[in-house]
Every structure is written in structure tokens, then in C-alpha cells.
N, CA, C and O atoms as a GROMACS GRO file, in nm:
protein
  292
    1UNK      N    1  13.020  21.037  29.087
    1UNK     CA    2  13.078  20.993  28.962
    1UNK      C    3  13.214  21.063  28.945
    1UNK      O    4  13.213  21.186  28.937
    2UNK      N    5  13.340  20.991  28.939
    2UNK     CA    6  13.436  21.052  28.833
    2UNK      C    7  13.466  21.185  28.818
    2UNK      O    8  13.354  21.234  28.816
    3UNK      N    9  13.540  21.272  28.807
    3UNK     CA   10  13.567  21.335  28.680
    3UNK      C   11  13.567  21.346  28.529
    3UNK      O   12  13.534  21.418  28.435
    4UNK      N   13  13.630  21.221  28.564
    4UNK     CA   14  13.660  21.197  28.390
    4UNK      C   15  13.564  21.132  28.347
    4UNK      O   16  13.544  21.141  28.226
    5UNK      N   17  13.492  21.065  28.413
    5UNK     CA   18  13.327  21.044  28.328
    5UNK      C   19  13.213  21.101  28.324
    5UNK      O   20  13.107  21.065  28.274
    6UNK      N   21  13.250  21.214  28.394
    6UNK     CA   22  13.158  21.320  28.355
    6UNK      C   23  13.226  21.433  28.240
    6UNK      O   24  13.143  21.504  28.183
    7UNK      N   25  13.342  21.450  28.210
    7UNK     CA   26  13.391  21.470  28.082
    7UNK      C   27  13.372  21.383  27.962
    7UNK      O   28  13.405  21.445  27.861
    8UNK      N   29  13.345  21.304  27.945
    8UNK     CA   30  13.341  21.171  27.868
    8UNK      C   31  13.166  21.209  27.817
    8UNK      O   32  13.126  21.199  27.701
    9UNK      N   33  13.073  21.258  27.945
    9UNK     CA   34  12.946  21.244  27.911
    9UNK      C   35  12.894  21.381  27.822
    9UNK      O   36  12.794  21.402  27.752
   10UNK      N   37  13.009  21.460  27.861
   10UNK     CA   38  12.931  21.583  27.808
   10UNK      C   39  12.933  21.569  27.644
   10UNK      O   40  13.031  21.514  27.595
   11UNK      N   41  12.842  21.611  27.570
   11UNK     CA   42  12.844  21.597  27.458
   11UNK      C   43  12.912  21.622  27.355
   11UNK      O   44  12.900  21.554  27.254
   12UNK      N   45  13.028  21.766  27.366
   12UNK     CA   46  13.160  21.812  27.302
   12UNK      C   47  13.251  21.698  27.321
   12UNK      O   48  13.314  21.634  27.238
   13UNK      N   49  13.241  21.687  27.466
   13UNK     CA   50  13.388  21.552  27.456
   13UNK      C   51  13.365  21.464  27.425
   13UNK      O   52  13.469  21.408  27.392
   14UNK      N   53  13.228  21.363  27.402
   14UNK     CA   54  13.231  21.251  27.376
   14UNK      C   55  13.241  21.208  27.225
   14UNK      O   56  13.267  21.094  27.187
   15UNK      N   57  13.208  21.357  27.117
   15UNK     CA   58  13.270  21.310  27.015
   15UNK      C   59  13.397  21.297  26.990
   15UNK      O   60  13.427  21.219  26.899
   16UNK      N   61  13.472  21.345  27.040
   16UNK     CA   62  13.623  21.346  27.046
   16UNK      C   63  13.663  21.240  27.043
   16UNK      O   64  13.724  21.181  26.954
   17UNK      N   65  13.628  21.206  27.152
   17UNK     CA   66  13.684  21.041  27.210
   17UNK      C   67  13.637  20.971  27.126
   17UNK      O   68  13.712  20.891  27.069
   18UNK      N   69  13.491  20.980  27.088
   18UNK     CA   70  13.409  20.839  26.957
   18UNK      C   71  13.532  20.909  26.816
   18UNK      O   72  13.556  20.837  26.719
   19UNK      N   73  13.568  20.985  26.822
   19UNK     CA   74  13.637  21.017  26.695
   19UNK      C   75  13.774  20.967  26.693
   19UNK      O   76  13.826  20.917  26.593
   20UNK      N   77  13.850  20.985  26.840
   20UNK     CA   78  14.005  20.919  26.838
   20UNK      C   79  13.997  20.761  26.865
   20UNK      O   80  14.094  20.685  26.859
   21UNK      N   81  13.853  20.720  26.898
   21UNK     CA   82  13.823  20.562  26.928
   21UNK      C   83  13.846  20.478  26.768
   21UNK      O   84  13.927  20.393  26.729
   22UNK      N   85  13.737  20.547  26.705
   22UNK     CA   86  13.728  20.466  26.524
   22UNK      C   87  13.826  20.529  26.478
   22UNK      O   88  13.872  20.439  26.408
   23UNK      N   89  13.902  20.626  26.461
   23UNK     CA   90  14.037  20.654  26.439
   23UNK      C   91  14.135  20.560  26.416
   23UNK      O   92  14.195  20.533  26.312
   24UNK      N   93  14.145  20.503  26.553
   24UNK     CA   94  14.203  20.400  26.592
   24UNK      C   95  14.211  20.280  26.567
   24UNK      O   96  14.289  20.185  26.576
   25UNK      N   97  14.085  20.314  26.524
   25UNK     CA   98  14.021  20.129  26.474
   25UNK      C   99  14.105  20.117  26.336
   25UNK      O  100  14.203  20.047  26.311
   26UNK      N  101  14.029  20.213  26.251
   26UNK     CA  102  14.047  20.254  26.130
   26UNK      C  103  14.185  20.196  26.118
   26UNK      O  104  14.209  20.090  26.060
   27UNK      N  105  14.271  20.271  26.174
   27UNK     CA  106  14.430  20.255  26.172
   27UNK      C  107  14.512  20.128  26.149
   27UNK      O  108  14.605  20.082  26.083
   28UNK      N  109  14.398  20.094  26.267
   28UNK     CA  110  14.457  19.908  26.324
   28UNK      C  111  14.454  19.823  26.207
   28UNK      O  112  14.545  19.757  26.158
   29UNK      N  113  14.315  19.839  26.165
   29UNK     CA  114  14.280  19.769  26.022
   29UNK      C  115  14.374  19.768  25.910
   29UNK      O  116  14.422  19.670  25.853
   30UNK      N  117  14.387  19.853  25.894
   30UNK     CA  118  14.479  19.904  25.754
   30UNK      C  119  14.605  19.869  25.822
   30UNK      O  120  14.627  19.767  25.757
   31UNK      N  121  14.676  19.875  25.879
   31UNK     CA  122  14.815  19.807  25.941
   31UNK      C  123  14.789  19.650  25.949
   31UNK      O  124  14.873  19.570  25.906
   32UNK      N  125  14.670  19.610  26.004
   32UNK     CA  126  14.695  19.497  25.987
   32UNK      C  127  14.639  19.385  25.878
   32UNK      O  128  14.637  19.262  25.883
   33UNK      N  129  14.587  19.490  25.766
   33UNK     CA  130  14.576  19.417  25.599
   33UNK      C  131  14.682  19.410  25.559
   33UNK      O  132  14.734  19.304  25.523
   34UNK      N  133  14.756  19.565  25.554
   34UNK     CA  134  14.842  19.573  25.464
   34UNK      C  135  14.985  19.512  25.488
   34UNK      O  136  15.062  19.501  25.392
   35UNK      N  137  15.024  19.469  25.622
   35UNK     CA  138  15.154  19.446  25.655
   35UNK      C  139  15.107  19.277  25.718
   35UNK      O  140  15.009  19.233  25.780
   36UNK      N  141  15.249  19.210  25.657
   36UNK     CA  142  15.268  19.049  25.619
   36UNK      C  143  15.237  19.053  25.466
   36UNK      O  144  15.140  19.086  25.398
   37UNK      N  145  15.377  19.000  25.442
   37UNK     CA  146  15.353  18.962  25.264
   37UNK      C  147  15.262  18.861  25.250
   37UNK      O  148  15.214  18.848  25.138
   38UNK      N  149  15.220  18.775  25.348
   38UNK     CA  150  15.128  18.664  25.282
   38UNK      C  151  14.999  18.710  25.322
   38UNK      O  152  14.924  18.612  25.324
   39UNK      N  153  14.940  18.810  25.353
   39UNK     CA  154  14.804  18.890  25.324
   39UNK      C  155  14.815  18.970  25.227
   39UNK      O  156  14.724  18.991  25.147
   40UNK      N  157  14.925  19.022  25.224
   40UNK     CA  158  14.976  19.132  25.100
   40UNK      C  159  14.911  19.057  24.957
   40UNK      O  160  14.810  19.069  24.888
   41UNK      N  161  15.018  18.983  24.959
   41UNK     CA  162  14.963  18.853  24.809
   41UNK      C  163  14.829  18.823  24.793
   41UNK      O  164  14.772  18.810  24.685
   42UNK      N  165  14.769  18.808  24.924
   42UNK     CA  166  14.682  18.730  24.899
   42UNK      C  167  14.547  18.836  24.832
   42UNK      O  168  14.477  18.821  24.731
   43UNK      N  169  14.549  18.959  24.952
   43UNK     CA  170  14.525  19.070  24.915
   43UNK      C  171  14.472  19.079  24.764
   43UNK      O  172  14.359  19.084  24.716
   44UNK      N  173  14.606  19.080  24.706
   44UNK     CA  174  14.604  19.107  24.525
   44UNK      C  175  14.551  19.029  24.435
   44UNK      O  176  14.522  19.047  24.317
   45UNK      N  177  14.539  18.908  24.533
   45UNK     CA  178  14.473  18.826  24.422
   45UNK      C  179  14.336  18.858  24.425
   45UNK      O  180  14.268  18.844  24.324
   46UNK      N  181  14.288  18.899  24.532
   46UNK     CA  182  14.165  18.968  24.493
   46UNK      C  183  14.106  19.036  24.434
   46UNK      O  184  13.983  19.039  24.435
   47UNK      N  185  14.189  19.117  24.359
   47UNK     CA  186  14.152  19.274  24.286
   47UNK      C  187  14.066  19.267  24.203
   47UNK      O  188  13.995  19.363  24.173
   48UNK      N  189  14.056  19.128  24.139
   48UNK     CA  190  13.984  19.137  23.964
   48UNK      C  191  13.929  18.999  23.983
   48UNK      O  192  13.937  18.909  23.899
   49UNK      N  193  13.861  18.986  24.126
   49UNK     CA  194  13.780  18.902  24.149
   49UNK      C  195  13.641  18.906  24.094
   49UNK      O  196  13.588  18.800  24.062
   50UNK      N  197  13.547  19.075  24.074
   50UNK     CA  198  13.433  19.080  24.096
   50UNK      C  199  13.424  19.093  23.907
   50UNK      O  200  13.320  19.043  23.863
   51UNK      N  201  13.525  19.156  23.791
   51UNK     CA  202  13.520  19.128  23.669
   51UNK      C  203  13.529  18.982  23.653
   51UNK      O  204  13.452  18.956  23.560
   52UNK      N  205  13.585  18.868  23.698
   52UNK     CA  206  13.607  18.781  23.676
   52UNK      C  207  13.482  18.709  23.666
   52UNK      O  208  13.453  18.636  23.571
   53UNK      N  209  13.365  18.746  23.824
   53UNK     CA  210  13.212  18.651  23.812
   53UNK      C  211  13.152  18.720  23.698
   53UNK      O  212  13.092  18.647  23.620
   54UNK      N  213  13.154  18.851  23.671
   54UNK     CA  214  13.049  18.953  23.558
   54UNK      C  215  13.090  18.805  23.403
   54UNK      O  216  13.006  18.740  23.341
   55UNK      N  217  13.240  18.800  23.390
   55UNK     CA  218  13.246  18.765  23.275
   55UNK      C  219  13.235  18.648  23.272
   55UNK      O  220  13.260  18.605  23.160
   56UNK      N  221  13.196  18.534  23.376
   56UNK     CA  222  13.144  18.434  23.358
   56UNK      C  223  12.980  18.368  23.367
   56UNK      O  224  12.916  18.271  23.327
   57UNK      N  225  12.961  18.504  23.454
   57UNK     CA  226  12.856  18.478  23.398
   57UNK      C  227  12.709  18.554  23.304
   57UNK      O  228  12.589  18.528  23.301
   58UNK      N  229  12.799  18.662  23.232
   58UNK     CA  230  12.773  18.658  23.074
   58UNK      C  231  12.838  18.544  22.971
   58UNK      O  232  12.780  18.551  22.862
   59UNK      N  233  12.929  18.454  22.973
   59UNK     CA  234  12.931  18.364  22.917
   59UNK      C  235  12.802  18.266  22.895
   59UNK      O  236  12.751  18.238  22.787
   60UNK      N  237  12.759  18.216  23.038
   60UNK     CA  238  12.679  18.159  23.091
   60UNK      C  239  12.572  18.195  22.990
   60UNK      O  240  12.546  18.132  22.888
   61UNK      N  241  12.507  18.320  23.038
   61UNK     CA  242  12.392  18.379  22.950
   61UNK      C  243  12.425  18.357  22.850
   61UNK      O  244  12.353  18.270  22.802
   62UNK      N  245  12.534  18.402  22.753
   62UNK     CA  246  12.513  18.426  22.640
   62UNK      C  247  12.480  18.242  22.542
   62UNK      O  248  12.421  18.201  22.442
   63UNK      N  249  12.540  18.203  22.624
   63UNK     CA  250  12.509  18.000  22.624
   63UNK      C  251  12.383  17.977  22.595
   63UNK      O  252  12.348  17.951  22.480
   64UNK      N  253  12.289  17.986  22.709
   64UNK     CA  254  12.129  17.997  22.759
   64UNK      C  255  12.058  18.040  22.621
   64UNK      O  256  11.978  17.967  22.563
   65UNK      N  257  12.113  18.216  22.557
   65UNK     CA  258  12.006  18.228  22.432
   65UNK      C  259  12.075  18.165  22.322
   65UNK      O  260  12.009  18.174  22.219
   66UNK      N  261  12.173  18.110  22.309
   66UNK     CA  262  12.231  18.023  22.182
   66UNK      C  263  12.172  17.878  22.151
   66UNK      O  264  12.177  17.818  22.044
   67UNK      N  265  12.100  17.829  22.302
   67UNK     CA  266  12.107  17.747  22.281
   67UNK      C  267  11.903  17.739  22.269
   67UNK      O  268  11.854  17.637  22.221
   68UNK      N  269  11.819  17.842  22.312
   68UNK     CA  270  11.715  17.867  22.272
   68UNK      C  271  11.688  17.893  22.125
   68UNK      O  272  11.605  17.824  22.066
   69UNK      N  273  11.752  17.988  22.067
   69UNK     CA  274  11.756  18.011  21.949
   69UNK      C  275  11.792  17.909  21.872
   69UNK      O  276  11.767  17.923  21.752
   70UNK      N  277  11.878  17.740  21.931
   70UNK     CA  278  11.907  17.688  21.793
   70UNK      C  279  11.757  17.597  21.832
   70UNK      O  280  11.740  17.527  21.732
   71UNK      N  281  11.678  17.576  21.902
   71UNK     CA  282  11.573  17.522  21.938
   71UNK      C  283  11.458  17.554  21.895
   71UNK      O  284  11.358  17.481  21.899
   72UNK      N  285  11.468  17.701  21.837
   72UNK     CA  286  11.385  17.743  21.737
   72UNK      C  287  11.365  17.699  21.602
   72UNK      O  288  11.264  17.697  21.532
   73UNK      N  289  11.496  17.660  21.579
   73UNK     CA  290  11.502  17.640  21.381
   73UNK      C  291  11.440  17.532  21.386
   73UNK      O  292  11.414  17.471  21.282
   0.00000   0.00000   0.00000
């Protein structure tokens, strides 16, 4: 075998490498969200996506017992 894959196997070095590997990843990702304005934009329109379902659908609900309650009288 190698040298260098028997460095690779020993257990000190191989976190290294698993550490400069997702490092890397990590990196890639975020460079390639954040750069192009038309992911950029698009990006943002996301932000106040997940308040947006909460408050529709407490609308929803609040519909549902209005309309039980007038079914009562």
C-alpha cells in the first residue's frame, strides 16, 4: 500500500482530511448561494416564507371556529 494511504488511514490524519474535506464543501456552498444576483434575489424572497404559512393558516383556523360557533346559535 502507498504511503500516503497509509497516512490517510491512521486515525489522527484521517480527521484532518474529513475536516479540510467538509470544510471545503461547506465553503463551496456558501459561494455558490451567495454569489449571482439572481440567487441572491431569489434567496430573499425567501426569508419570511415560513411567517407567511403560520399566518395563513391561523386565518384558516380562525374561519373553521367562526364558522362552528355561528352553527351553534
Amino acid at each position: 500500500m502507498p504511503d500516503w494511504m497509509l497516512w490517510i488511514t491512521s486515525h489522527g490524519n484521517s480527521k484532518i482530511v474529513a475536516l479540510l474535506l467538509f470544510f471545503t464543501t461547506f465553503c463551496a456552498i456558501l459561494i455558490y448561494v451567495y454569489t449571482g444576483k439572481e440567487r441572491g434575489v431569489r434567496l430573499e424572497s425567501y426569508k419570511y416564507m415560513p411567517l407567511q404559512d403560520d399566518e395563513t393558516d391561523l386565518n384558516a383556523a380562525g374561519g373553521e371556529e367562526e364558522m362552528h360557533e355561528s352553527g351553534k346559535n
